[in-house]
Structure formats: structure tokens, C-alpha cells
C-alpha positions as MATLAB code, in Angstrom:
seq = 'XXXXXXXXXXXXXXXXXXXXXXXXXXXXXXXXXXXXXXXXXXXXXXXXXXXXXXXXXXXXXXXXXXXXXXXXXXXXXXXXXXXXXXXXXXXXXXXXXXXXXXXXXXXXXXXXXXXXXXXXXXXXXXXXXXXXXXXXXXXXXXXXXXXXXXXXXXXXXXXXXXXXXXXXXXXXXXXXXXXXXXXXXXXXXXXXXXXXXXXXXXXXXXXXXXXXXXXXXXXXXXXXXXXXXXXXXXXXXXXXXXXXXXXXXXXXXXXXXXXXXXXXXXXXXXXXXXXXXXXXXXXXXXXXXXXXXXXXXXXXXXXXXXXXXXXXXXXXXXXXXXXXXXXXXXXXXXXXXXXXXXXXXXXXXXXXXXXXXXXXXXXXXXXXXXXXXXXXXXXXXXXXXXXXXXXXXXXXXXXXXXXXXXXXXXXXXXXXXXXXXXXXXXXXXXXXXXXXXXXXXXXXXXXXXXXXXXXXXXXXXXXXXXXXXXXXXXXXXXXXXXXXXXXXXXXXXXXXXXXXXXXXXXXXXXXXXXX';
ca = [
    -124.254 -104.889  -17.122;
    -122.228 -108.186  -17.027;
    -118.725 -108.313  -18.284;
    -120.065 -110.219  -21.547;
    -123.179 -112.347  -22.625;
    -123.373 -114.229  -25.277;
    -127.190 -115.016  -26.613;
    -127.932 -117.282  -29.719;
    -131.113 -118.388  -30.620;
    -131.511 -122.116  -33.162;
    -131.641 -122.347  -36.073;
    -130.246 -118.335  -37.067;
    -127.389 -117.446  -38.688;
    -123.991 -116.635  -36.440;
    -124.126 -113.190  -37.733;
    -127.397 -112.751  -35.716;
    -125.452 -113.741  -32.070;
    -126.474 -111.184  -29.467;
    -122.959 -109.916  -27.855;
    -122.703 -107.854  -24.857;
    -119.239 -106.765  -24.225;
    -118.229 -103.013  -23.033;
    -116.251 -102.056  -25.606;
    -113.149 -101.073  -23.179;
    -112.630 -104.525  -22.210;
    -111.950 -106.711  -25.408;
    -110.098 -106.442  -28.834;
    -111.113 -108.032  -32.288;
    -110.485 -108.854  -35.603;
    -111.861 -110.875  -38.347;
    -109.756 -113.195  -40.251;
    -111.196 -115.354  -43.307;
    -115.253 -114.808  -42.085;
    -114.583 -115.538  -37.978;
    -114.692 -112.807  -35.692;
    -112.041 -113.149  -33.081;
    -112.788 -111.771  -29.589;
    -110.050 -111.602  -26.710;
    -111.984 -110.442  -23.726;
    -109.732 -108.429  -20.982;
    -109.548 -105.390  -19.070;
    -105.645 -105.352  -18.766;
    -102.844 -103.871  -19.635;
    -101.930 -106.327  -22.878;
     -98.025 -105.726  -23.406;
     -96.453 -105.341  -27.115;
     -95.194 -109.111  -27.371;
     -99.361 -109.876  -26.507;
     -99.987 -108.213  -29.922;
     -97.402 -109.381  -31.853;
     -98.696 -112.669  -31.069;
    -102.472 -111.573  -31.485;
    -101.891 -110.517  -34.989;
    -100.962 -113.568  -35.923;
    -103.033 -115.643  -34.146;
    -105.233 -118.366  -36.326;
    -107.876 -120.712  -35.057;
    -106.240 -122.584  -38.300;
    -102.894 -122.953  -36.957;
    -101.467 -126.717  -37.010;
    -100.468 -125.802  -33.312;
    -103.361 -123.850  -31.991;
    -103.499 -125.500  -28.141;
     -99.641 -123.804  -28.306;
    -100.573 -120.928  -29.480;
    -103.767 -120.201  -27.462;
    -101.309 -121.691  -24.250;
     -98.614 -118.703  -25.488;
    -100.912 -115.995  -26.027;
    -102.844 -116.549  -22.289;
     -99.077 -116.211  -21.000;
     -98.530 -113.267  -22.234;
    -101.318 -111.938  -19.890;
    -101.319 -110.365  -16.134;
    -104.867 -110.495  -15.627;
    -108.313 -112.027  -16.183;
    -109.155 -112.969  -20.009;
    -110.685 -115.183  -22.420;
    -110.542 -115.755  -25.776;
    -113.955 -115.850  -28.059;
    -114.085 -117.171  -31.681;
    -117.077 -117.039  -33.759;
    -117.685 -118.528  -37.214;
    -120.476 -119.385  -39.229;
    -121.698 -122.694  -37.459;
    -119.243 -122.687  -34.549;
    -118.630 -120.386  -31.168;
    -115.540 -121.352  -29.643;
    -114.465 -119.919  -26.563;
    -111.500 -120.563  -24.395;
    -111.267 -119.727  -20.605;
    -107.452 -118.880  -19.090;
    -104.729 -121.782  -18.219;
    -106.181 -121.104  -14.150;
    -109.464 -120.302  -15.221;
    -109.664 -117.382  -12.897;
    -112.196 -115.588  -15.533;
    -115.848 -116.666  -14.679;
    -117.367 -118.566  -17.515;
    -120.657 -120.258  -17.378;
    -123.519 -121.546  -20.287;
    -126.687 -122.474  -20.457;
    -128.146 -124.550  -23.112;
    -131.719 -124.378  -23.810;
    -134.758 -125.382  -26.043;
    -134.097 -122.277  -27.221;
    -130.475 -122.179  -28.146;
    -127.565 -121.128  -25.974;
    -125.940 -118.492  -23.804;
    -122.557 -117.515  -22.271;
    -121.581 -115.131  -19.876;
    -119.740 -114.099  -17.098;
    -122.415 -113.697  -14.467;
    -124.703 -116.879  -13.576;
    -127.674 -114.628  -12.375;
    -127.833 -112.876  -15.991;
    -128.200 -116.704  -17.161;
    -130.944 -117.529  -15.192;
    -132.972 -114.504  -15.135;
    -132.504 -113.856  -19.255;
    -133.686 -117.783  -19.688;
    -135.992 -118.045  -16.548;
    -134.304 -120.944  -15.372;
    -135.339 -122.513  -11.904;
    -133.321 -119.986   -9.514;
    -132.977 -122.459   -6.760;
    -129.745 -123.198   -5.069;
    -128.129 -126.771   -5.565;
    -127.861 -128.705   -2.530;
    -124.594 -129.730   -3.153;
    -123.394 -126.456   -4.274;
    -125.469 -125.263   -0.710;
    -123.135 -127.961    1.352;
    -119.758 -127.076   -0.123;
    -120.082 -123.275    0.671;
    -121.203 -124.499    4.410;
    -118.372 -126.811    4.305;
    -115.058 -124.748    2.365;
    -116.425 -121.399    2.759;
    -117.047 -121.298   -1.644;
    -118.077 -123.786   -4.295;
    -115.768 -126.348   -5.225;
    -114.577 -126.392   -9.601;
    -117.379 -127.872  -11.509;
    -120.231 -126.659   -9.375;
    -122.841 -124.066  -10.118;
    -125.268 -122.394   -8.122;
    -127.802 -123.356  -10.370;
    -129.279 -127.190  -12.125;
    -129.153 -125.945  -15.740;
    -125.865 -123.374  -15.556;
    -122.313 -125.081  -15.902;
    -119.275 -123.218  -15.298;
    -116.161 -123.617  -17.863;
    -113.140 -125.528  -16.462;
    -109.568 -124.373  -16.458;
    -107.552 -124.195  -19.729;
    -110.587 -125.652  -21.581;
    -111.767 -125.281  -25.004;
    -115.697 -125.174  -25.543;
    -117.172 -125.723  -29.361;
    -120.943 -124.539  -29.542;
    -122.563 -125.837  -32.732;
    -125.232 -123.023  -33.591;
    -126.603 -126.313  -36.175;
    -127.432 -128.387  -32.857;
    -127.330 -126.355  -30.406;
    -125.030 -128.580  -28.359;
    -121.367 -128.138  -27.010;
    -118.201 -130.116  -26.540;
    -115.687 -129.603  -24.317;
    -111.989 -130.356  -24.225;
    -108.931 -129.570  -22.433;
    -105.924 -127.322  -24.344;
    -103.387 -127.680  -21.457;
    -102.801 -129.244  -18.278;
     -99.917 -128.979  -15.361;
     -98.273 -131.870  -17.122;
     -97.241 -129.403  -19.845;
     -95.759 -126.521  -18.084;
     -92.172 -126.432  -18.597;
     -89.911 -126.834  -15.520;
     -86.344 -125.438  -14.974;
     -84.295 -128.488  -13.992;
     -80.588 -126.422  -13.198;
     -81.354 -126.149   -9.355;
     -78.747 -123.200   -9.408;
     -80.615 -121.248  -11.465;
     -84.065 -121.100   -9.644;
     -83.569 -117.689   -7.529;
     -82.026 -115.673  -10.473;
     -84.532 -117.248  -12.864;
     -87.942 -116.509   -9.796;
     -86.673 -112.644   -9.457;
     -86.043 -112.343  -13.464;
     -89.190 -114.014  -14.349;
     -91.430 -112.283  -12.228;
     -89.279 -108.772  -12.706;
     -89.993 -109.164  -17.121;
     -93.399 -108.026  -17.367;
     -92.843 -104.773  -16.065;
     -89.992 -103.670  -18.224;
     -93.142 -104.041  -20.885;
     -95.534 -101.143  -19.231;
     -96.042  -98.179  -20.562;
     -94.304  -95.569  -19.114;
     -96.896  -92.748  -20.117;
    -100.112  -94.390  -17.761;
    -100.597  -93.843  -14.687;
    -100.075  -97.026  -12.527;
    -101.332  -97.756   -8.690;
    -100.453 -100.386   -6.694;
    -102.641 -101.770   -3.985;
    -100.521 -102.040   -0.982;
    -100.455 -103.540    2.543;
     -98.577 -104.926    4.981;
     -97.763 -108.245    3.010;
     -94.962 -109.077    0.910;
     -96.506 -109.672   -2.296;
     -97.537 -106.018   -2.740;
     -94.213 -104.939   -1.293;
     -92.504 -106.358   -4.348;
     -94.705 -105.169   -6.910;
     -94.385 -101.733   -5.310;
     -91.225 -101.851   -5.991;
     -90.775 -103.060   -9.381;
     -92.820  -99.901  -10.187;
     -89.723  -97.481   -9.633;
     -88.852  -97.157  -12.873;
     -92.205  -95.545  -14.199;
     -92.498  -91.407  -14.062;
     -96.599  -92.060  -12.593;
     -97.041  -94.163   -9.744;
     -98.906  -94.357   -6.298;
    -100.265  -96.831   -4.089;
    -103.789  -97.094   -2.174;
    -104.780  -99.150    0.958;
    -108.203 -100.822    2.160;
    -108.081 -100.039    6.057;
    -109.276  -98.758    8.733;
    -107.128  -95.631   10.260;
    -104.587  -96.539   12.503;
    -104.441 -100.715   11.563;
    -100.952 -102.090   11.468;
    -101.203 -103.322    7.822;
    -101.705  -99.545    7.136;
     -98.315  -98.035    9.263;
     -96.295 -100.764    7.130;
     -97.768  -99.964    3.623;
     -96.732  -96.158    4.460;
     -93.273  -97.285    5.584;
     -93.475  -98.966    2.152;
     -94.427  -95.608    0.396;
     -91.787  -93.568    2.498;
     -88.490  -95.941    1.312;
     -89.949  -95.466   -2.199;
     -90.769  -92.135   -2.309;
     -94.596  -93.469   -3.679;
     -97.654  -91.273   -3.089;
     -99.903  -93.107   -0.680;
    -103.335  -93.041   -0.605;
    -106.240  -94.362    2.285;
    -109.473  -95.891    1.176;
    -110.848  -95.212    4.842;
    -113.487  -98.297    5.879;
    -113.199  -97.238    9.169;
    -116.821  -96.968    9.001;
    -118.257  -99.421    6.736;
    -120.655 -101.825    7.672;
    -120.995 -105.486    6.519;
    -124.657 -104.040    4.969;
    -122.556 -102.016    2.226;
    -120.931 -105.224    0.750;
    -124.332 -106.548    0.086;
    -124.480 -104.887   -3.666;
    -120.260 -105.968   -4.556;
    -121.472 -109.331   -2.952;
    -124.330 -109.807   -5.324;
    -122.460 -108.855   -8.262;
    -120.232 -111.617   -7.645;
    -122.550 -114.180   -7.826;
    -122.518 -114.566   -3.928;
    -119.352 -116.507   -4.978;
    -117.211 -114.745   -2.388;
    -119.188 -114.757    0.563;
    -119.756 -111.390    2.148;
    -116.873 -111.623    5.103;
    -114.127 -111.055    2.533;
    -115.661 -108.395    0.611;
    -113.682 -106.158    2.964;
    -113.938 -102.855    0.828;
    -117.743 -102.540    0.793;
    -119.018  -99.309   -0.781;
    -115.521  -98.183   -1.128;
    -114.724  -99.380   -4.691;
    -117.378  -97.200   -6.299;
    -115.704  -93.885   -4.998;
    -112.501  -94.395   -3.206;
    -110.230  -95.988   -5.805;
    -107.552  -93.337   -7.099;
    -107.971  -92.112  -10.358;
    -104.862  -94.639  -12.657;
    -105.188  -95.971  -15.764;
    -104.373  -99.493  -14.575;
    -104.234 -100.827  -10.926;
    -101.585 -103.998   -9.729;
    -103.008 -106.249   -7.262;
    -100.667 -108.953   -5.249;
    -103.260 -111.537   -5.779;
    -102.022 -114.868   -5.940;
     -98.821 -113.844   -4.596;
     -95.710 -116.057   -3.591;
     -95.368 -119.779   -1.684;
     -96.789 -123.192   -1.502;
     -99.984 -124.754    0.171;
     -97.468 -128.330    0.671;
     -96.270 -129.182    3.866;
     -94.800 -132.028    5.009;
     -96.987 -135.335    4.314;
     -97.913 -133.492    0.716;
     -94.062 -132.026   -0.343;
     -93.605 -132.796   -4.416;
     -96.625 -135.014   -4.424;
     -99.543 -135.502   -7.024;
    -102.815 -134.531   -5.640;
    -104.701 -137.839   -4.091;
    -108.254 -138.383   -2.603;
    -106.396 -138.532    0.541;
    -104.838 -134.946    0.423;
    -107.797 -133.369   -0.914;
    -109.807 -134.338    1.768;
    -107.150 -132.687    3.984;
    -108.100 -129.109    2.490;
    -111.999 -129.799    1.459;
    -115.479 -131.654    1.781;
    -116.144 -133.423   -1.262;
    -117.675 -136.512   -3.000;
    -114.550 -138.269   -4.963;
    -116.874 -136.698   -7.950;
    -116.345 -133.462   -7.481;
    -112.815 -133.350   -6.034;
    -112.108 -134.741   -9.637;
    -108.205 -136.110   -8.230;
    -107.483 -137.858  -10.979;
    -108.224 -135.032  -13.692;
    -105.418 -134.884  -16.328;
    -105.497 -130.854  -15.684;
    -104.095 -131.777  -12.344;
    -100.945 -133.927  -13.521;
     -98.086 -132.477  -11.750;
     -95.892 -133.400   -8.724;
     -97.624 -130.257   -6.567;
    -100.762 -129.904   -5.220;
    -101.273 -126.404   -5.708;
    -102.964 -126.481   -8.776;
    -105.558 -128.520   -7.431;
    -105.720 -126.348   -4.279;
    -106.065 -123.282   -6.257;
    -108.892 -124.848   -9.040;
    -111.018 -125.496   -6.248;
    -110.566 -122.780   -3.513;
    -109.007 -119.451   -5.635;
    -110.744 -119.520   -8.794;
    -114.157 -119.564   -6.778;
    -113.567 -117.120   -4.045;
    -110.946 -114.650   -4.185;
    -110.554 -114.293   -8.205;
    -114.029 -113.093   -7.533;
    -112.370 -109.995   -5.838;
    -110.414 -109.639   -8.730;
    -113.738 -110.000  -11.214;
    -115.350 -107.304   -9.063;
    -112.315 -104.648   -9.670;
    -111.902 -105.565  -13.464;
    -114.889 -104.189  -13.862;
    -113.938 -101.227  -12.803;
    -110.930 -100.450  -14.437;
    -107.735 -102.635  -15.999;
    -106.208 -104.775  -13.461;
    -102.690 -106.388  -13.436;
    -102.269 -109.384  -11.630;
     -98.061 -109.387  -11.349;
     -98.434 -113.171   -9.733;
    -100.645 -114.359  -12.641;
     -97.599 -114.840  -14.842;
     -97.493 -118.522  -16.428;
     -93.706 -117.837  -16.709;
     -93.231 -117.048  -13.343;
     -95.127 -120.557  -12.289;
     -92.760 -122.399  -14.368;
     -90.436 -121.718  -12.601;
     -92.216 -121.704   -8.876;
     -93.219 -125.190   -9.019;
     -89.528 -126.329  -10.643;
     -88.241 -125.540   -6.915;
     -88.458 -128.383   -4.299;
     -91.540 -128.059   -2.246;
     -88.894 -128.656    0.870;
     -87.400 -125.418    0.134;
     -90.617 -123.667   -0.153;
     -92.300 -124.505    3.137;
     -92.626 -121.991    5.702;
     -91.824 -119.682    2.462;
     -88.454 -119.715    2.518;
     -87.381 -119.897   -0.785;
     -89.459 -116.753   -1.172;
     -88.611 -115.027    1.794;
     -84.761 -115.166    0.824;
     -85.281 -114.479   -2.878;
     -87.373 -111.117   -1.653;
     -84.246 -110.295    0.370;
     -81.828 -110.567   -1.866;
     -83.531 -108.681   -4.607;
     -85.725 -106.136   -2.396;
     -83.513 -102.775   -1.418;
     -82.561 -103.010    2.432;
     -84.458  -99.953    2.822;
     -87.609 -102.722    2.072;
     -86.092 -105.737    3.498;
     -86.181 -103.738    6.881;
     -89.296 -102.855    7.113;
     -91.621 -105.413    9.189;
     -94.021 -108.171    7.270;
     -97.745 -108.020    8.385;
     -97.647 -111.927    8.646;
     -95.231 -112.038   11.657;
     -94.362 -108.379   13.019;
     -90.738 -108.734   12.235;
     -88.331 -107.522    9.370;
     -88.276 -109.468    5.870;
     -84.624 -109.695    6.763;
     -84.832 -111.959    9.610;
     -86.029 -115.048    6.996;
     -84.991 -117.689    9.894;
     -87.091 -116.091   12.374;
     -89.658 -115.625   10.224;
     -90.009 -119.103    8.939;
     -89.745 -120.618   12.555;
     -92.733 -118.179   13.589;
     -94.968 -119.532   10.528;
     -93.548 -122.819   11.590;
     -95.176 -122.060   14.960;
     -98.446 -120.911   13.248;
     -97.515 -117.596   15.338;
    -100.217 -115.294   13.149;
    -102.949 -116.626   14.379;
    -101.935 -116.742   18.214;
    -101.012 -112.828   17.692;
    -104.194 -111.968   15.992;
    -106.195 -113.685   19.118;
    -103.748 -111.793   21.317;
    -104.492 -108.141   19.501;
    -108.362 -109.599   19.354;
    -108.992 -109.600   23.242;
    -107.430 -106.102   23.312;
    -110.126 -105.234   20.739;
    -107.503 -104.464   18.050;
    -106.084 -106.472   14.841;
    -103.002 -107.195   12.901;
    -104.761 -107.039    9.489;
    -106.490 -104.114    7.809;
    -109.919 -104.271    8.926;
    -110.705 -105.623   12.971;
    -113.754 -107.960   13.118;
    -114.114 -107.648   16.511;
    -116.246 -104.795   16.660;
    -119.013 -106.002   13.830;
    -119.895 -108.901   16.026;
    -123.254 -106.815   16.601;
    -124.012 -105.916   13.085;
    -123.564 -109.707   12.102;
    -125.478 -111.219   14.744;
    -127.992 -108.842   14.078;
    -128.100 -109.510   10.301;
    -128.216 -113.156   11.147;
    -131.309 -112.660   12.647;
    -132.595 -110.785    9.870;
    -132.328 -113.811    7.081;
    -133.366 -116.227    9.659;
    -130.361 -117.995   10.785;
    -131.075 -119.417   13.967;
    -133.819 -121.457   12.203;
    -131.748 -122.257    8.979;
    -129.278 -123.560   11.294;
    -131.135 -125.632   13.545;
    -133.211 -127.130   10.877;
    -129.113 -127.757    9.098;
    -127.740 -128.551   12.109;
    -125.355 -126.556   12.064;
    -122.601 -124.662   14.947;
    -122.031 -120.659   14.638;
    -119.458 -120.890   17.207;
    -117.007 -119.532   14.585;
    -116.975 -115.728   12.971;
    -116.125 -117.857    9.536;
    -118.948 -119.707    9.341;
    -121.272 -116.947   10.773;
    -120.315 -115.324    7.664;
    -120.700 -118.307    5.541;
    -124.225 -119.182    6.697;
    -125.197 -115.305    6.320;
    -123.680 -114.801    2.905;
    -126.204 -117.778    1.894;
    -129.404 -116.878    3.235;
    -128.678 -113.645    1.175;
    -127.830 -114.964   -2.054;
    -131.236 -117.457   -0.988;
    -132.876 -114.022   -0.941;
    -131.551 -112.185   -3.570;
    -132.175 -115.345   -6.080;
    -135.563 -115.304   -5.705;
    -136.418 -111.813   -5.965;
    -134.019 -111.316   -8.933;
    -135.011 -114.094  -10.659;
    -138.557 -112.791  -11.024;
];
């Protein structure tokens, strides 16, 4: 079943609202007639409910409050208020929680899941051409698209009012970059990263059982290690036997003394992500749905699982370093009318461009992943941590590039028994932060990978290489060669292989599920 749906029908009462949520992923209350909904399968810390209990859709400073009580969150939420002529819902400050509506002759609907939208309404299940170019062009949807002509998707940090007497929303935003509040004492920034990041944890509880999923990457590395403290730990990894990212995250395990566990996709085939890549709304396409079959069985049994998702450093470099997103940098990362890049949004108003950069590529393609485990069990997202991005985008972008601010903060907070140990992204030790940020500098990664490639290996977790059959072969299956010639389109590149195959199946799926 979706994560939630939300079905109301004109002219009834609210009390007669049809609401689908599994009970183990929200928390209520009623204050004064309005039932208050906060919709998340994650660990919610102590301060969360302090706030919580006091929470008021009254309060003289509700866009505060609502900001505040999203902060004090590690994961994917949203926050649903229902009253007798209103439903008010609020999507996350990223607005990395799916949200979409519908509104019909018939009324309304909300959920999670755009497919449950058109099917329960019989809308037209046709792909947008737009939305159809973007996914050719980026790889995923841009912000305000849809799949579908009569489904919108909520923005970012955005209130939504649905009056159940017209049957008609409004929408409005309840916090933008310009608001986030930046740490100006330059001398302060490392201590203030590492403390800021390190807080959250001190809040877990120590009687759960936690796992962390680890590879060969730094952003895992640190969460791994913040998890010392607590009496039940482990760690998993996606990968096939022998991979590189897979000797590191042991090393990892070893220096912490952390029970390690293999999800072995040694044999998976791109046809077992066809199910995860359907329940995402075909929203991340099917070549980075790396863990096919594997998350129904293979995940270890832990109360809540941390992910490294969205992890540390900057998408600036040097012609973008502490600027405002423009039509002229956006163009540099995506395809896009001036519409829906949407440059000038007030959401966007901050001297970075990562916010933008995120909004458009993140929250429609890999906070998918994150959608797809969440429904599986909680999910803490360590990086997610409004308090932490305070203080990330109060440092210079100079310092950042190549990740150096982050490379030297994770050395002089990680144990050398960590900082020793090799990073995936280069080969070499997190110690040797020049020589690392030289060989990103160099765009090294992908030269290696090529390198490991033509020896039919890899540097990551899973090696491509050797589905080149399967894929062509599926490509042939949906048609491809025909979609493509009739498009025009080049499938010189593994990426867009994928990208073209991942649409002819959602194509496919749409019209059978739809019916």
C-alpha cells in the first residue's frame, strides 16, 4: 500500500476523509477539533516531542515552529493537519518526502505515490512530454514536474490549504534558504561542522538496535563511527563479493569492532529492480536501483537503519563559488525551459547553489532510494540535519571545493585507526587530504574506474560491465531501437541506455496499471 493517501469527496464533512497511513509510520493528536498528523518512519528524538506536544496550528509563529519541528528530524516526514473545512499539509524544508494531489470533479486526493493518484481517479495515465524530455535529458524529472497532466507534486518547505467547501487549494511557502541562519565567526566553522553533525546521536536510544549502511565512502565512515557509543550496532553492505567498496567497509568494521554484514548482489539482474523501480514511481530510473530483490530479504534485522545519504561537500566550483543560482549556472547542470528551472524562486535565495542543485536533481532521484527503504523500516538520514546545513553553507565555497574543508574536518575528528584506512573515491588514505583533493582536482575517479572497466572489474560496489548483455537485451524487449530512432536519440552511453530503458518501462507499466 502507499505510504499515505488522502481521499475526500465534496461537499462531506472532514470527519468522513478517507486516510491511509500504516499505523507504524505517523503520530497524532487532536487539539481543539483538528487532528494533527506527523507522518515519519524515523527515529523522532525526545527534544522532537517536546516540541510536538506543544505544537499549535494557532501559534502567532507557526512558519517557526513548523521550520523547528522539521529540524528536529533525520529522515523523511511531513506534517498533516485536518480541521473541519481545511486539510493542511506541509512537506519537509528539502522536500525529500514525495507529495503529490490531484484535484477533481470529485473532490481531492493526496498521497505519496503518483500511480495510486491516477489509477484511484482514472486519470489519463500518459506520460508528459516535458516530464518525458527531462528524464532523457538529466537522467530524473526536474522540481515542479509530474509524470502525469492532472497530478502536481508539493514543493519544498511549502504549506498547502485544501478547502473541503471548494474543493480548491492554495499554496505558499513557510521557509526559504534566505532564512537559514549562518555562523559568521570563521574560527568556529570546523568545531561547530563536527559538533553539529555529532548532536543527534547523543539523542538515540541506547536500547534499539541500530545498523549502519556502509561502504567505501566517507559519509558512512563517519556515521559508523558516531555509533560507538551504543551497546547494539552493526553495519550491512550492497555488493558484489570481492568489490573494493566492500574490502574498505570491512576495514571499517575491523577498527570499530562493528559486526559486518553482506547483502550479496553478486547475482542480481537488472530484471529484479523492475518491482523497487515501479514502486518508486519510475522516479529513479532502474540503473541506480542497485539492490534489486535484495531489500525484501537481505536487510539485517535493526530497529532503525542510518544511511549516508546526502552526505558532505559542495556541487560549486570555480565560475559558481558563493554565488546565487542564475539561468546561466543552471543550464550548466540541467536541460530546462527558464519555466521550470524556476532561478529566481524565493526558496532559492542564498549565496550557494546547492539548494537549487539538490531541489531539482536529489529530491527526484536518489531521495527515491531513501522512500523505497522507509518503507521498510525507520530510516535515519545523519546528513539530513537542518543544523548541520547551517553551518555547511556558512563556510566559503573556496574552502569547500575539491572537499577539503570536509576532508580535514573528517581527519581531525575520525580516530587514525579510520583516517588510515583508504576512501573509495580515490584509493588513498583519508589522511592524505592534499593528495586527495589534487586527485578530485584531476577528476582521477573516473579515469580509474575506466582503467578497472577494461580489466572487467570496478571501484564501486556493483561492476556494470558484465550486464551489458542483459541491458541490451532488455532494450530490445521495450522497443528501444525504434523509440530511439523515431527520438533521435544516441545510446552510445551505459547512462542513457538506462535512462531510455527505465522509460519504456514505466511507458509500460502505466498503461497496464492504470487499467
Amino acid at each position: 500500500m502507499p505510504e499515505f493517501t488522502i481521499q475526500y469527496k465534496k461537499f462531506q464533512a472532514s470527519d468522513n476523509c478517507k486516510i491511509e497511513i500504516p499505523t507504524s509510520q505517523y503520530i497524532s493528536k487532536t487539539i481543539g477539533g483538528k487532528q494533527y498528523y506527523f507522518i515519519a518512519n524515523t527515529f523522532l528524538n525526545h527534544h522532537f516531542f517536546q516540541l510536538w506536544n506543544n505544537f499549535s496550528i494557532e501559534s502567532l509563529q507557526l512558519e517557526l515552529d513548523v521550520f523547528d519541528l522539521f529540524s528536529e528530524v533525520n529522515g523523511l516526514s511531513c506534517l498533516l493537519i485536518i480541521s473541519s473545512d481545511v486539510i493542511t499539509l506541509f512537506s519537509d524544508p528539502m522536500g525529500f518526502h514525495p507529495l503529490y494531489y490531484t484535484l477533481t470533479n470529485e473532490g481531492f486526493s493526496i498521497s505519496s505515490e503518483q500511480r495510486e493518484l491516477v489509477k484511484r481517479h482514472e486519470l489519463n495515465p500518459s506520460l508528459l512530454t516535458n516530464a518525458m524530455d527531462s528524464y532523457l535529458s538529466n537522467g530524473h524529472l526536474l522540481s515542479g514536474q509530474s509524470w502525469f497532466s492532472e497530478v502536481d507534486r508539493v514543493p519544498a518547505a511549502c504549506r498547502v490549504d485544501f478547502n473541503l467547501i471548494t474543493s480548491t487549494c492554495t499554496k505558499s511557502q513557510y521557509w526559504s534558504w534566505s532564512k537559514l541562519k549562518k555562523f559568521t565567526n570563521s574560527s568556529e566553522w570546523r568545531d561547530n561542522y563536527i559538533s553539529s553533525f555529532v548532536k543527534p546521536f547523543q539523542s538515540l536510544d541506547p536500547t534499539l538496535n541500530y545498523c549502519v549502511g556502509l561502504s567505501g565512502g566517507l559519509d558512512s565512515r563517519w556515521i559508523a563511527n558516531e555509533l560507538i557509543h551504543l551497546p547494539k550496532k552493526c553495519a550491512y553492505t550492497f555488493s558484489e563479493k570481492k568489490s573494493y567498496d566492500l574490502s574498505l567497509a570491512k576495514n571499517v568494521c575491523d577498527a570499530l569492532n562493528i559486526r559486518h554484514h553482506l547483502l550479496d548482489i553478486q547475482n542480481e539482474k537488472i530484471s529484479d529492480r523492475i518491482q523497487a523501480f515501479c514502486n518508486v514511481d519510475g522516479m529513479l530510473h532502474i540503473g541506480h536501483l542497485h539492490e534489486g530483490k535484495s531489500l525484501d530479504f537481505g536487510i539485517p534485522d535493526a530497529d532503525v537503519l542510518l544511511n549516508g545519504f546526502y552526505g558532505g561537500g559542495v556541487y560549486s566550483s570555480g565560475h559558481s563559488l558563493n554565488k546565487r543560482i542564475n539561468l546561466t549556472i543552471a543550464k550548466q547542470f540541467f536541460e530546462g525551459s527558464p519555466t521550470e528551472l524556476n532561478v529566481d524562486a524565493e526558496y532559492y535565495n542564498i549565496d550557494k547553489i546547492d539548494p537549487f542543485v539538490s531541489d531539482h536533481r536529489i529530491r527526484s532521484q536518489s531521495a527515491y532510494s531513501m522512500h523505497l527503504l522507509s518503507k521498510r523500516c525507520k530510516v535515519v538520514m545523519p546528513f539530513y540535519n537542518m543544523k548541520w546545513m547551517a553551518v555547511n553553507y556558512s563556510i566559503d565555497d573556496a574552502l569547500q571545493m575539491n572537499q577539503q574543508f570536509y576532508l580535514h574536518a573528517l581527519q581531525s575528528h575520525l580516530p587514525k585507526s579510520l583516517a588510515r584506512i583508504a576512501w573509495q573515491k580515490t584509493g588513498f588514505p583519508l589522511n592524505q587530504v592534499k593528495l586527495n583533493g589534487f586527485l578530485l582536482k584531476l577528476k582521477y575517479n573516473p579515469i580509474r574506474e575506466l582503467i578497472y572497466n577494461s580489466f572487467g572489474r570496478s571501484i564501486h560496489f556493483v561492476n556494470y560491465t558484465r550486464y551489458e548483455q542483459e541491458l541490451n537485451g532488455l532494450l530490445h524487449d521495450y522497443g528501444a531501437p525504434q523509440f530511439c530512432k523515431e527520438q533521435g536519440i544516441s545510446m552510445n552511453r551505459r547512462e542513457m541506455k538506462f535512462r531510455v530503458l527505465s522509460l519504456l518501462i514505466w511507458k509500460n507499466f502505466m498503461r497496464s496499471y492504470a487499467n
